[in-house]
N, C-alpha and C positions, 0 to 999 in steps of 0.2 A: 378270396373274400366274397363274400355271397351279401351284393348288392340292398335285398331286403331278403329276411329272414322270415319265410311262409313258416313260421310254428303257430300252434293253435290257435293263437290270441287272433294270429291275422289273416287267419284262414278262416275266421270265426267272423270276421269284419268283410273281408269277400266275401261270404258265404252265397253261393246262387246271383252271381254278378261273375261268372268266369267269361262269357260268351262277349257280357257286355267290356270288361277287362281287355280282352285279343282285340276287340274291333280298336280299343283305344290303340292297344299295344303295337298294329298293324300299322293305324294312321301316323305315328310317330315313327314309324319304321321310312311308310312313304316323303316321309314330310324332307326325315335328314339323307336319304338318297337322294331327292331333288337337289336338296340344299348343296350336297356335296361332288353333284352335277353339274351344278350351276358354275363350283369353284374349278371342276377339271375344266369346264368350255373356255378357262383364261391361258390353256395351254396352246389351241391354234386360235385365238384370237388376237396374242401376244404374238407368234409367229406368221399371222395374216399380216396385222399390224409391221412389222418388219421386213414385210415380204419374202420372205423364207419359207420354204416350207417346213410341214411337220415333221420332227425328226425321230418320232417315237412311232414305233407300227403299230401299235395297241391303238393309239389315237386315230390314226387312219383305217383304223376294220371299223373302230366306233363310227364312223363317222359316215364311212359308206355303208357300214348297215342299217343307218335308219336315214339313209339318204341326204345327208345334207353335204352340199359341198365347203373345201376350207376356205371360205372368204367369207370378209368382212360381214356383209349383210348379213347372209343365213345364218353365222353365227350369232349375232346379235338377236336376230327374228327368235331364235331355240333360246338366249339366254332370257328372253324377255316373257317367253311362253312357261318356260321354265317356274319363274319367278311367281306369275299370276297363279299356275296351276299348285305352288309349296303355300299360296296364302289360301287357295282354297279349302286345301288340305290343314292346313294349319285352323282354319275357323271351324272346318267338321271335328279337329281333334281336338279345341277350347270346349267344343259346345259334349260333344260325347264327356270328356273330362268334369263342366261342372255338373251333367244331371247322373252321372255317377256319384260324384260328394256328395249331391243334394241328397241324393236318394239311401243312400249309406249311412247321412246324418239321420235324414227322416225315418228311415228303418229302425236303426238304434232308438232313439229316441220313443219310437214306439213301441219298441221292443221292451224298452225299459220302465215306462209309464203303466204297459201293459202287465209287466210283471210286479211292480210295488200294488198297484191297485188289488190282483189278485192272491196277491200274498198273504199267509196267515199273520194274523196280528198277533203273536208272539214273536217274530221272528223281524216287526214292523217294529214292535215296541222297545226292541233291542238294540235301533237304530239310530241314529241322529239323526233329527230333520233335516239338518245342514246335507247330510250325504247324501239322502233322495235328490233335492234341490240343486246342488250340486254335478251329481249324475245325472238331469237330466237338461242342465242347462250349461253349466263350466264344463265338463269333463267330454259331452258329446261334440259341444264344436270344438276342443282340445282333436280330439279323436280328428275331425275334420282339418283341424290344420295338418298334422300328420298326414292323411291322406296326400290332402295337397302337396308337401313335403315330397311324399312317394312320386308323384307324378313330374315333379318337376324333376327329381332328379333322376326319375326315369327317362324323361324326354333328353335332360342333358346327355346322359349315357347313348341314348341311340344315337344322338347328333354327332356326338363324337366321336361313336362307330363308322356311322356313316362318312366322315371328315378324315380317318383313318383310311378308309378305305379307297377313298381317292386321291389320297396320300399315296398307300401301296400304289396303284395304276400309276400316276404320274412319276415316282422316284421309290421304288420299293426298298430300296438299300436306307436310306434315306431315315423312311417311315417305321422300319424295321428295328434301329437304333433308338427311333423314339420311344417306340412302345416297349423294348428291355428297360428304359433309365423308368419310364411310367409304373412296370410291374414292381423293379427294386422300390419305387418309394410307397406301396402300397402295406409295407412292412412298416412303417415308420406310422404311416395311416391308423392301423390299427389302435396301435395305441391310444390316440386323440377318440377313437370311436367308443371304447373302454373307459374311458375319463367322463363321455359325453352321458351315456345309461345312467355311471352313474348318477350325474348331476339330474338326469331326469326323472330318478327313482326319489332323489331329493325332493326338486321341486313337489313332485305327486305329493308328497306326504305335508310339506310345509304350505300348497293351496289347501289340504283338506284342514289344516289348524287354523289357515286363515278366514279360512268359510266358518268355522267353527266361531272362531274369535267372535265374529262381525253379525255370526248369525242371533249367539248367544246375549250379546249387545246389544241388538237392536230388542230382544224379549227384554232385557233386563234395564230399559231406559228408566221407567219408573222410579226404581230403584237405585240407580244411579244419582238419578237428579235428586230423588231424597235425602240420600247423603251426604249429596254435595264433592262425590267424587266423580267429576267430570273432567279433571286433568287425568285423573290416574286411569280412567278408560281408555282414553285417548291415546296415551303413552304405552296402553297395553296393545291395544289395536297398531297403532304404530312400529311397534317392535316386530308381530308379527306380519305386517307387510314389510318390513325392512329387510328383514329374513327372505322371507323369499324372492326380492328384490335382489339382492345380494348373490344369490342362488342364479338368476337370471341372468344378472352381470357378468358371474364366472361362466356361463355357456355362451356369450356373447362374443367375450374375451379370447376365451380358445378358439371359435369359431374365425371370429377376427384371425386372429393374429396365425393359422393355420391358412389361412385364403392369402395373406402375405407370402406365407411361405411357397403357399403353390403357383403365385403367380411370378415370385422373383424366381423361384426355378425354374418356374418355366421358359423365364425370356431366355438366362441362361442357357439351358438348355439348346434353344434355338438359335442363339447366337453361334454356341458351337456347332451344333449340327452343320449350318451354312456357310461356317469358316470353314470345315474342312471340304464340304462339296465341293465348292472355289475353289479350294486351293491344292487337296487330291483327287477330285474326283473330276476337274475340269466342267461342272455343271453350267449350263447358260441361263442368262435371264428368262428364257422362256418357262423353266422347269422348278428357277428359284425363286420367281415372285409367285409363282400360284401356290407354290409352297410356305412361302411366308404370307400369302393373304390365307390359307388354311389355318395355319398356326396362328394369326392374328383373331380368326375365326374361333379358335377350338382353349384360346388361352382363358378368353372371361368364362367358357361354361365349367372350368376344371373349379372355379370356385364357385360356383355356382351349384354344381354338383356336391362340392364338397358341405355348400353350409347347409343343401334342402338333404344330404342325407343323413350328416347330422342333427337336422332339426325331429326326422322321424325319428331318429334313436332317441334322443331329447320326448320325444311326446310319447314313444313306446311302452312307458311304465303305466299313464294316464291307461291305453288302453286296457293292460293287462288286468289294471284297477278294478275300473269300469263295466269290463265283460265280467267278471269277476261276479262283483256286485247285481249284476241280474242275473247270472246263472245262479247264486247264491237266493234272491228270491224268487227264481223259477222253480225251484228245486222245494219251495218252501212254499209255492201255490195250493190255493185250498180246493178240496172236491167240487167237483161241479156239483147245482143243488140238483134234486131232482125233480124237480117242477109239479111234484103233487105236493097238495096244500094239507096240511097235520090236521088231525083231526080238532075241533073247539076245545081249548081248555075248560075242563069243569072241575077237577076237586084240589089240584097243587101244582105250585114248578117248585122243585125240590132239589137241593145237592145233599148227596149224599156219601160221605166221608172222604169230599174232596182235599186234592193234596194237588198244587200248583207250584212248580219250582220254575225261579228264573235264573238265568246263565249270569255265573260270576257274583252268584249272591248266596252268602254261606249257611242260610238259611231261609228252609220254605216259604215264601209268600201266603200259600194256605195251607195248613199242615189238619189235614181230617174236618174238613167241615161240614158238617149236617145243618140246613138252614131250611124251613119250609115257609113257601108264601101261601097264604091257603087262595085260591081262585075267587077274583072280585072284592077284594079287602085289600085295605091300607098296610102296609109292610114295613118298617122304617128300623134302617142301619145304622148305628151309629158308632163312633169311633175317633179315635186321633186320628189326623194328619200318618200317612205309612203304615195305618195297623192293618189293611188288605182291603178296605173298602171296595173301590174301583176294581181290584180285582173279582171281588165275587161278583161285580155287574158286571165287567165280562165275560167271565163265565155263564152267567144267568142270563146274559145278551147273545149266547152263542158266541161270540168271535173269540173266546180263546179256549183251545181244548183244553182239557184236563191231564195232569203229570198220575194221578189215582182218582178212584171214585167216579162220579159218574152222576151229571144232568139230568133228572127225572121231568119229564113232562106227562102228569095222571098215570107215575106210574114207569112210563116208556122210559128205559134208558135212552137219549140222544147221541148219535156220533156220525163223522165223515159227514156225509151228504144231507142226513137229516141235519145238522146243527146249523147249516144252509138254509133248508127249510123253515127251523124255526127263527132266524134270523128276520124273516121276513115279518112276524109275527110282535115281534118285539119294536120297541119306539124307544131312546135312548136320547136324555135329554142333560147336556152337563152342565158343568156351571159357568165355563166361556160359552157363551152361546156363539156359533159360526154360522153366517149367513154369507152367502155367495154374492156377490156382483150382480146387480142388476134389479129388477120389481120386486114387490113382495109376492106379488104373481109367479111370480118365473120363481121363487125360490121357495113355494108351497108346493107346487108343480114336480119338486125333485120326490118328493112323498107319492106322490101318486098322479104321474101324467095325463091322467082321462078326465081326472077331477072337473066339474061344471060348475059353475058360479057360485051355484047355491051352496053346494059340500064345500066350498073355500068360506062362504060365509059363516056356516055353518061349524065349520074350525074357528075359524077367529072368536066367535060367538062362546063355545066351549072354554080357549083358552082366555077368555076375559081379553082378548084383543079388538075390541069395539074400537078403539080410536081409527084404526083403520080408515073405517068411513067418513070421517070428517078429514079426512087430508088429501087436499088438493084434488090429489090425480089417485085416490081411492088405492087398489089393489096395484095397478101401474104405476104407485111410487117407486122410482130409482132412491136406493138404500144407498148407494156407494161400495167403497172397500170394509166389507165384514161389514154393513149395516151401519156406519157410522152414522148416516144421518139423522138414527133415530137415538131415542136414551137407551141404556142397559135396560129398566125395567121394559122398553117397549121391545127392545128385541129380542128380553128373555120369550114374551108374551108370542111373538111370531115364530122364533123354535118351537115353541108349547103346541101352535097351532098347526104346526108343520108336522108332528110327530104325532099330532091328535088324526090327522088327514088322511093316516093309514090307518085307521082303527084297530090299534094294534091290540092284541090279548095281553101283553105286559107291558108296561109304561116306567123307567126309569129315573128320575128323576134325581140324579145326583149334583146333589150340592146348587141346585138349580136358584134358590133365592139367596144364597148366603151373600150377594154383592147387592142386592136393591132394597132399598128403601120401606119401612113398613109399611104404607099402602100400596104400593106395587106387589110384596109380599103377602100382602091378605089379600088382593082381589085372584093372584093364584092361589092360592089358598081356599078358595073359596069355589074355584074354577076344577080343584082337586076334588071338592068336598063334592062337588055335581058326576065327577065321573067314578067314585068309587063303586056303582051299580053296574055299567059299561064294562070295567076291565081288571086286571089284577095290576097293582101301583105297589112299585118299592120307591122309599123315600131315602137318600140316604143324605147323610148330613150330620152337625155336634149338636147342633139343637136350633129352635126356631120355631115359627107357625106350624109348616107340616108336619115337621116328625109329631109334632103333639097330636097331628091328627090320627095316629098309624092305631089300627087296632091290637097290635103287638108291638114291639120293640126287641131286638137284637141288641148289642155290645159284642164289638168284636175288638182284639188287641193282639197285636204281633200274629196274625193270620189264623187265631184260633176263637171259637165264639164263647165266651165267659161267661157271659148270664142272658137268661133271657127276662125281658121285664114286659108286664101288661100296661095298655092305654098313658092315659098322658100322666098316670099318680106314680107311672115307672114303678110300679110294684112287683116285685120279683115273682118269677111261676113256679109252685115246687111240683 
């Protein structure tokens, strides 16, 4: 039976950490050869002690080859040197061990961060938030308990090699008996290991429901409380952590009650072993207590071994999961852009008989669509709730490629690297407005880091965000988590300015006022009406102040565009 199983997953988790692995793998080498040095020095220390001499000639070459003689003292002196030099070793092999996991979490982790960030957003949107989240905070220190797991019951393995081994030297017949009854029950092993995956392939699956559960709960509180179903959340949430609760318990359980097993066998075991030494083999105390203080030594790691290597089997599905999940958005990474900037838009952004299919949905999202914004005019989409809105600003925002047809920028078909490019170009403002942790400073700042006093005023000033200046601490107000401390209409207002601060040539505006208030409403509104000379503005939204503003009007339904209608009288264009 092969200890840990180097198959991809976990060669994928060592990857370029082999050198730093051996130094570990060496120290715990050295650590259980002292240890198991320390236990043979009880065989002329026990026969100092009795004044007899040594009666095994193995012990006598050891002893004159690194010069000590069999008494008292020098024994003690070497058992004591011994001892200092297995802790020193033992603290180089703690400290190698944890900035190995560190460094393994920390990698993962970066690894994985690194790749949802640059992942295409079709392939993002296909997603569950819970899973990102999940993967980069449950599932990587999951990954780390494993490790740990591995190490521990790597270090038991060698100490028990080592404990073996001075077992052979002191009574080879002995030690030899041991290890036959040890390989037979490694059969019996098995199985328990077989029982262990799977529980762990369980759990993996019933943490991701429960993330799911908790994550989808905490969006849908609102909603909840409006009901007045707040038992039957709770009972839902409930059930599935009881599940996997339960799931726990039975790896617990086997783990348990298998540690039982290998410790009552083992005394067993050793009972007989030393029954028959005695009493065929004529063994003396000299040869039988150091062999019982080994086996007293070597009993607690056999479980100890046993639950840290079933706990990696147990955590092994987590990782397969896990690496899974970023190799699956690494693979789904988008083109680097090319760092030349498009030329200005002057006469349209155009799709041209696009067709946008999403996975697991039986019909296109946008099935041929031809929509033109003409350059520095008002644009406004309108639509039910699921009829492709959002999609075609993704599309027309660059972040989601096209299934047919093709993004025209004056003209230029866009693809790969350019769509990068135009990315940059475009400002994208929705109707949750998201604001970061921390000033209004720092989080105008994510728009364009060079940005100087004035061009932040000068945003604010555009997006109708003047209250700015009358609060407190000005531009260095701390917003909180997502802006809470200010109202909706004021954080719509600092999005606006945030996306105004790139000067972008398209301006998005989906669904941007349909939660605020009619005077927060019209002073964007109003904030719209000053930059329709500046830039090209799509509105999308069912109705309200801006779309009244659009010099056109679209309708779009189940991904196809239906009428096109003019100005706010919605009069159809033939």
């Amino acid at each position: 039976m092969k200890l840990f199983e180097f198959d991809a997953a976990t060669r994928a988790v060592f990857a370029g950490r082999r050198r730093q692995l051996s130094g570990i793998l060496a120290l715990m080498i050295v650590s259980a050869l002292s240890e198991g040095a320390g236990l043979m020095l009880f065989v002329p220390m026990l026969a100092a002690l009795g004044g007899s001499a040594v009666r095994s000639p193995r012990f006598v070459e050891l002893l004159t080859a690194i010069h000590v003689p069999a008494t008292i003292g020098p024994l003690l002196l070497l058992f004591v040197a011994l001892a200092l030099g297995r802790a020193a070793v033992n603290f180089a092999r703690d400290t190698a061990q944890f900035r190995f996991h560190a460094g393994v979490i920390d990698d993962l982790r970066s690894r994985a961060w690194s790749a949802l960030v640059r992942c295409d957003w079709r392939t993002l949107a296909g997603m569950r938030r819970s899973e990102g989240t999940g993967l980069l905070l449950t599932e990587v220190e999951r990954i780390g308990f494993g490790i740990q797991q591995m190490f521990f019951a790597a270090g038991s393995l060698i100490t028990l090699a080592g404990l073996g081994l001075a077992a052979l030297l002191i009574a080879p017949v002995i030690a030899i008996s041991a290890l036959l009854i040890g390989g037979a029950a490694l059969a019996v092993y098995r199985r328990i290991q077989r029982r262990t995956r799977r529980l762990g392939e369980q759990f993996t699956d019933a943490q991701r429901l429960v993330r799911a559960e908790f994550d989808e709960g905490l969006g849908a509180l609102r909603v909840i409380k409006s009901f007045g179903c707040e038992d039957r959340a709770i009972a839902s949430g409930g059930a599935a952590a009881s599940a996997l609760r339960r799931i726990e318990w039975t790896f617990y359980r086997t783990v348990g009650t298998g540690s039982i097993a290998i410790q009552g066998g083992g005394a067993a075991v050793l009972a007989a072993l030393v029954w028959i030494a005695v009493t065929r083999w004529g063994a003396g105390a000299e040869l039988i207590l150091p062999l019982v203080a080994l086996s007293l030594r070597a009993m607690p790691l056999l479980p100890v071994l046993h639950h840290c290597w079933q706990g990696w089997v147990y955590a092994k599905p987590t990782v397969i999961h896990a690496l899974a999940l970023i190799e699956t958005a690494e693979a789904a990474r988008e083109p680097e852009p090319t760092g030349r900037p498009l030329p200005p838009l002057r006469r349209e952004v155009a799709l041209r008989g696009v067709t946008v299919r999403y996975a697991g949905r039986d019909h296109d999202a946008l099935a041929r669509v031809d929509l033109v914004l003409p350059a520095r005019g008002i644009t406004a989409l309108v639509g039910a709730s699921g009829a492709g809105k959002s999609t075609v600003a993704d599309v027309l925002g660059g972040l989601l490629t096209v299934d047919g047809g093709a993004l025209e920028v004056d003209g230029t078909p866009l693809e790969g690297s350019a769509l990068r490019d135009w990315r940059r170009q475009v400002t994208y403002v929705q109707q949750d407005p998201w604001l970061f942790p921390g000033t209004i400073r720092a989080n105008l700042l994510w728009a364009d880091p060079d940005a100087n006093e004035a061009r932040l005023h000068d945003a604010l000033r555009l997006a109708a965000a003047n209250f700015v200046a009358v609060l407190p601490d000005g531009l260095d107000t701390r917003l909180g988590d997502n802006g809470r401390a200010l109202s909706g209409g004021e954080r719509q207002r600092i999005v606006l300015a945030r996306a105004l601060l790139r000067d972008p040539q398209l301006l998005i505006l989906d669904e941007a006022t349909s939660a605020l208030d009619n005077a927060t409403e019209a002073a964007i509104a109003e904030a719209v009406i000053a930059l329709r000379e500046r830039m090209t503005i799509l509105i999308i939204g069912h109705r309200g102040r801006l779309t009244a503003l659009a010099d056109r009007t679209f309708r779009i339904d189940d991904g196809r565009i239906e009428q096109v209608l003019k100005g706010p009288a919605q009069t159809p264009i033939h």
